[in-house]
C-alpha positions, 0 to 999 in steps of 0.5 A: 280881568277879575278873578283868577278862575276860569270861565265858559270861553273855550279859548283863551280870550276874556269877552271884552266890551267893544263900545266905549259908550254903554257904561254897563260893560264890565270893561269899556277898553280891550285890554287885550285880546287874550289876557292869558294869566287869568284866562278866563277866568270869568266863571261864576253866575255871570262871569268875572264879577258876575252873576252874584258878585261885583262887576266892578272891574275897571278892567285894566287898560293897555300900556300906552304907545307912548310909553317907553319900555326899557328892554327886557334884561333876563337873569335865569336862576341855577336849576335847583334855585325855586325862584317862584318860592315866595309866591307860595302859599294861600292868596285871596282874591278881593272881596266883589260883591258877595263872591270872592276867589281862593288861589293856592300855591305850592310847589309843582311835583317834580320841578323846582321852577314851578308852582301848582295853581289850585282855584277855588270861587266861593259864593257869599249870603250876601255883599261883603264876604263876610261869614262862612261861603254858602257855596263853591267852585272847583275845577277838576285839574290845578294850573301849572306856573313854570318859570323862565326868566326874571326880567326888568319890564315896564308894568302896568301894577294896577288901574290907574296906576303910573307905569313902573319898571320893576323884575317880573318873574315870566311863567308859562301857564299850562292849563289842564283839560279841565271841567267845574262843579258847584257845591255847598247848602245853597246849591241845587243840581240839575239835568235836563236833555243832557245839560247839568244847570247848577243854580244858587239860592240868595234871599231874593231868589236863585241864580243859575249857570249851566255847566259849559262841559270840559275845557281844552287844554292850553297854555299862556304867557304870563308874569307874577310879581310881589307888590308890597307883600301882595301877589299880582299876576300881569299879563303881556301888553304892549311892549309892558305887562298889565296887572290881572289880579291882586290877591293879599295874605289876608282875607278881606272882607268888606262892609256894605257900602253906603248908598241904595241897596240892590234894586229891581221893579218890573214897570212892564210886566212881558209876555215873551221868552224868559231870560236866563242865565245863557242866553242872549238878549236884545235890549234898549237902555238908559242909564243915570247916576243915583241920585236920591234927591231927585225924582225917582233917583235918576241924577245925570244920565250918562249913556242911552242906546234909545235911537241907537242899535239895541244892544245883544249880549249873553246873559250871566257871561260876564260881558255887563256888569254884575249889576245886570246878570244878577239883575234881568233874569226872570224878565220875559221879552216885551217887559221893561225894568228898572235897576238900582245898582249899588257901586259894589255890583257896578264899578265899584272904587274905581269908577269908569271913564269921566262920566261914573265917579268912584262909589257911584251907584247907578239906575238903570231902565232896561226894556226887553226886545227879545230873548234868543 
């Protein structure tokens, strides 16, 4: 998971890719069937990374069965000890693509071993962060972080990472009945036959969500953790814990990468339903890696659903990577388009599996079967 703002699912479970072979997934693994700490928190134009911002997300992976989990040992603090006093403050999320996410923590009213969540998504002109948002995402109600325990747990602290044992502060997350709003000078609103669609104008054309209404409330388990001054929020996973998300002091902005810039060309112009944000469509694939010495930058293929069963996903619900919710709306069924994905709306730093390298850039053919 990706960022630290909650989504359109009504429960708390992130969509997981379930196929480890189409490589356009935001995650590949099922990191776990509800990764409760950053609930989802996949709102934005498409979800975690989505729909404007980077759907590099390597999505960190379970704690393997091999993996020997030292049992916890738990030391609880007097009552009036704060122990989650030094994960306040003002923490920002990475930089993906051109969204980047805002967590605040202060003191929960009235408890000392609690901490009030407050999450902000804000939405950038262009790749990198840079500059003044020219739109936001609040939600009506903050999070609360109670604390239960400190306890020696082995953790997962990033993708890729060699597995540690380290003291983990344990929380329990109560999430609020909660709803959302977009503002800022790029935002335009919507209503129409009861539904609030709220869409954000970029140089090559908006981007629309519909507002998925109030959210139930509920409650997680989760844990938090200060790793070389920046905070990490890790989720419960195989016997261990699995790092969510990290957030820094500092807000990091970063330079557009070199590579191709974001591309799409229609090849077969369609005649059927439009695709927009919310729906769910039908289509066949091909992917290659970037390549700009080879004829029309197509280098090694590494996935195809040609000959395969088409692929049906929700468009602009995280479940692909950014790359394609910012990529296939405005298509109609019958149409075939061709995508250059720069690695800041793919898989950005980290690559995914063997076959997408680090900062690798990609191309993709998507034909449009149907739009329900």
């Amino acid at each position: 998971m990706h960022a630290l703002i909650p989504g359109n699912q009504t429960k708390l479970c992130l969509i997981h890719a379930e196929s480890n072979d189409r490589h356009f997934l935001r995650t590949k693994k099922v990191v776990n069937s509800c990764t409760p700490l950053l609930i989802a928190a996949c709102l934005g134009l498409g979800g975690c990374g989505g729909g404007g911002g980077n759907g590099s997300g390597s999505g960190a992976a379970p704690l393997a069965d091999t993996t020997t989990v030292t049992p916890p040992v738990s030391v609880t603090p007097p009552a009036t000890a704060s122990a989650l006093a030094n994960y306040a403050g003002t923490w920002y999320g990475p930089c993906q693509g051109r969204l980047q996410d805002t967590a605040t923590l202060k003191p929960a009213p009235g408890g000392a071993n609690a901490l009030q969540l407050n999450l902000v998504r804000n939405f950038h002109a262009a790749d990198g962060c840079a500059g003044t948002a020219v739109a936001s995402e609040t939600l009506s109600a903050d999070f609360t972080l109670a604390y239960g325990s400190t306890t020696t747990a082995a953790a997962l602290l990033a993708p890729g990472a060699t597995v540690v044992q380290v003291a983990l502060d344990l929380v329990t997350i109560a999430i609020p009945a909660y709803s959302r709003t977009r503002a800022g000078p790029a935002v335009t609103t919507t209503d129409a036959n009861g539904v609030r669609t709220w869409c954000i104008a970029y140089a090559e054309g908006p981007s629309c969500s519909a507002d998925a209404g109030l959210q139930a409330a509920a409650s997680a388990p989760g844990a938090l953790y200060l790793d070389k001054g920046e905070l990490v929020l890790l989720s419960p996973s195989g016997g261990g814990y699995v790092a969510d998300t990290r957030y820094t002091k500092e807000r990091a902005t970063t330079a557009q990468s070199a590579g191709p810039a974001f591309s799409r060309v229609d090849t077969v112009q369609g005649s059927g339903t439009l695709a927009t944000s919310g729906r769910t469509l039908s289509v066949n694939y091909t992917g290659w890696l970037y390549d700009a010495t080879k004829p029309d930058s197509k280098g090694a293929q590494f996935d195809t659903s040609i000959g395969k069963t088409p692929f049906t996903f929700r468009l602009g619900a995280g479940q692909v990577i950014a790359g394609w919710d910012q990529g296939l709306p405005g298509m109609r069924a019958g149409g075939k388009r061709t995508l250059v994905i720069p690695a800041s709306l793919a898989y950005g730093q980290t690559g995914s599996g063997t076959t997408i390298p680090p900062n690798a850039a990609l191309v993709f053919e998507v034909d449009l079967i149907s739009v329900q």
